[in-house]
Steps between C-alpha positions, in 0.01 A plus 500: 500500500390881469722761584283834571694817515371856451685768309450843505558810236504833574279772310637765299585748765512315803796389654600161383726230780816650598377850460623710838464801600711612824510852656845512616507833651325861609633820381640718750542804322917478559620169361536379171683171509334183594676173501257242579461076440207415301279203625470276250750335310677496243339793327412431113760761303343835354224467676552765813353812514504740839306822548478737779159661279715747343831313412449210293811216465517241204731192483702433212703157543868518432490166381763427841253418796444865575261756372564872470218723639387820264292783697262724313680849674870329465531259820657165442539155675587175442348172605695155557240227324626203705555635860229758418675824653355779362672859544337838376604849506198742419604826335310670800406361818152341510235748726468447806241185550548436147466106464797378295380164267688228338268294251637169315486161459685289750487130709320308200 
């Protein structure tokens, strides 16, 4: 008996399965702390990044189930890898309408 299945590969530079892409917030001008659950889970370690388009956070895995967040300007966060709870403290707040993205890979 055959067995037919169909697999699929992703290009270099296109997002491959499990890449997501969320925006969790908009810039208010005021605020710089945003606490948020991410949608997919559990989030692959080291591989979050969040931007506000002037801000830039990296994730470097503590090797514990957690991730410590690195802005460009000097914000931090961290993010929980199994209950994916993501926290991030920009150095200044966002602008006002500023969209505030998470990007990762997640729920694969």
């Amino acid at each position: 008996m055959l067995h037919g299945g169909a697999r699929f590969r992703s290009l270099p530079g296109e997002p491959s399965e499990g890449d997501r892409s969320e925006t969790i917030a908009t810039g208010d001008g005021m605020r710089n702390k945003f606490d948020v659950t991410l949608a997919y889970m559990p989030v692959t370690p080291g591989t979050v990044s969040v931007t506000d388009g002037l801000e830039t956070f990296t994730d470097h895995d503590n090797g514990d189930g957690t991730g410590l967040l690195k802005g460009s300007s000097g914000g931090s966060g961290t993010v929980n890898y199994a209950s994916d709870l993501l926290s991030v403290s920009f150095m200044m707040a966002p602008a006002m309408g500023a969209p505030i993205v998470v990007e990762y890979v997640g729920g694969v």
